[in-house]
PyMOL CGO cylinders between C-alpha atoms (Angstrom):
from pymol import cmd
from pymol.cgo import CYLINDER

trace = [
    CYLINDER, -115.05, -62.58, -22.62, -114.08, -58.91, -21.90, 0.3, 1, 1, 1, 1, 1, 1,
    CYLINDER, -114.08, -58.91, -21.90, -116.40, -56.40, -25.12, 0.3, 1, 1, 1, 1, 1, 1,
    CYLINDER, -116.40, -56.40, -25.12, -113.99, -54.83, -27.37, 0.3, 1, 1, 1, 1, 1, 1,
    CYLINDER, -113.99, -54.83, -27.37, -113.96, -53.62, -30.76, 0.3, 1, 1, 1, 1, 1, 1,
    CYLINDER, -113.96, -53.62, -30.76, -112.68, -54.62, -34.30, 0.3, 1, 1, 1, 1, 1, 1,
    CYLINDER, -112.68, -54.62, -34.30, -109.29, -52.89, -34.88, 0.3, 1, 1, 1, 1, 1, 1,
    CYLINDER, -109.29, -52.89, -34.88, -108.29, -52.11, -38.54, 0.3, 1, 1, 1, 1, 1, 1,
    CYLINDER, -108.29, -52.11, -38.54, -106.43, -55.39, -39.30, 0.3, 1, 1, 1, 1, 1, 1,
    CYLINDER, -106.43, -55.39, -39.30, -109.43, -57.80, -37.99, 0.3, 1, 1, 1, 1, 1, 1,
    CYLINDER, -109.43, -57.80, -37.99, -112.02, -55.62, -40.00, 0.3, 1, 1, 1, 1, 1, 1,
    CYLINDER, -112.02, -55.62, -40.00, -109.78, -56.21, -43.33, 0.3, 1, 1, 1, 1, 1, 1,
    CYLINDER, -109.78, -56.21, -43.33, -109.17, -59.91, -41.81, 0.3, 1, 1, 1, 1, 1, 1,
    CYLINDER, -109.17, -59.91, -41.81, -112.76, -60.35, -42.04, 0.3, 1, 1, 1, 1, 1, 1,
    CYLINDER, -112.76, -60.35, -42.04, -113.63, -58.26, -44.89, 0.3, 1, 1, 1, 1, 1, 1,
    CYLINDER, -113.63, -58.26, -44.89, -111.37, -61.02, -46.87, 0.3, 1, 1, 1, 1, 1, 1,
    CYLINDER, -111.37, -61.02, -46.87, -112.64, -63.62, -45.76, 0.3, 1, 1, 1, 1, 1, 1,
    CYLINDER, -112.64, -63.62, -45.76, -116.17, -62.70, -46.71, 0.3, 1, 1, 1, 1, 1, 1,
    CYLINDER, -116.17, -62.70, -46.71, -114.77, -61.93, -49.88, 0.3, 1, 1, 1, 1, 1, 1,
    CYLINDER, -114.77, -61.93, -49.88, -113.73, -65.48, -49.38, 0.3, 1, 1, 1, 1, 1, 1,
    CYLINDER, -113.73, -65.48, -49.38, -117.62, -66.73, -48.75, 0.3, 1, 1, 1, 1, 1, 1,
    CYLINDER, -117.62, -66.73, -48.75, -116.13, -68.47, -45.89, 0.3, 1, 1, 1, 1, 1, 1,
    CYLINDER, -116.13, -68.47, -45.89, -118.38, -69.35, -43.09, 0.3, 1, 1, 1, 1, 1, 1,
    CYLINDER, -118.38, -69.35, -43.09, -119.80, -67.40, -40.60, 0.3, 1, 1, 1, 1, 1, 1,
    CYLINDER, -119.80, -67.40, -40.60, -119.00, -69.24, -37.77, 0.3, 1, 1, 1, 1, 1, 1,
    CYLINDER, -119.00, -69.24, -37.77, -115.37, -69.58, -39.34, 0.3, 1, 1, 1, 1, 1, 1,
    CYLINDER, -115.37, -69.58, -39.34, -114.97, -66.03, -39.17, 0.3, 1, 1, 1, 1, 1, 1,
    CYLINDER, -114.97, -66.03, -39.17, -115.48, -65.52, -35.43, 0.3, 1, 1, 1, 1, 1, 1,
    CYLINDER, -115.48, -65.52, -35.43, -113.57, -68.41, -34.56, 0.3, 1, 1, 1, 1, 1, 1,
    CYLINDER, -113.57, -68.41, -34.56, -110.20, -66.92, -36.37, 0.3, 1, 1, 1, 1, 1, 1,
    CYLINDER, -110.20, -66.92, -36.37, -109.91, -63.55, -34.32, 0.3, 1, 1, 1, 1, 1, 1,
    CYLINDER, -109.91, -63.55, -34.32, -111.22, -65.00, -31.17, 0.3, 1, 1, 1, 1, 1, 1,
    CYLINDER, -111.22, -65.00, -31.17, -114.54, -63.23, -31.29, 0.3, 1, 1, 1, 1, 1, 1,
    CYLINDER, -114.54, -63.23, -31.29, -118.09, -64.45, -30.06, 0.3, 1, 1, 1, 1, 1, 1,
    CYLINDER, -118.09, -64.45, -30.06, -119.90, -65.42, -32.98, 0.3, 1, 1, 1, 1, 1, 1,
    CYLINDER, -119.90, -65.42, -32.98, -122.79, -62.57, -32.05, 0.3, 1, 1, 1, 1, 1, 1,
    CYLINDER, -122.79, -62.57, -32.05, -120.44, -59.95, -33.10, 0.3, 1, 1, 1, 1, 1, 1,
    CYLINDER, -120.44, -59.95, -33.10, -120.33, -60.84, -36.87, 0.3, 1, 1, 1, 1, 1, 1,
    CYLINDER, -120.33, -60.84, -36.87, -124.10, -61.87, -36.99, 0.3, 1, 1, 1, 1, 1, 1,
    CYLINDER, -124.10, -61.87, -36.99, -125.49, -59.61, -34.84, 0.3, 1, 1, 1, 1, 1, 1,
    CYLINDER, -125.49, -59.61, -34.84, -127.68, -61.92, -33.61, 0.3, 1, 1, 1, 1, 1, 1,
]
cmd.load_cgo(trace, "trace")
């Protein structure tokens, strides 16, 4: 999977659905990004 960044509308995207208390793993799945980059683990 190639490394790029959050634009704006996946930042709000996930911004809501933290806001949302929705999952971690829920959150990567939904913009197609390794889970890693929302954890930081």
């Amino acid at each position: 999977m190639p490394y790029t960044h959050y634009n704006t509308d996946e930042r709000n995207a996930l911004q809501a659905m933290a806001g949302m208390r929705l999952p971690k793993c829920y959150m990567s799945v939904i913009p197609g990004k390794h889970l890693s980059s929302i954890t930081g683990n």
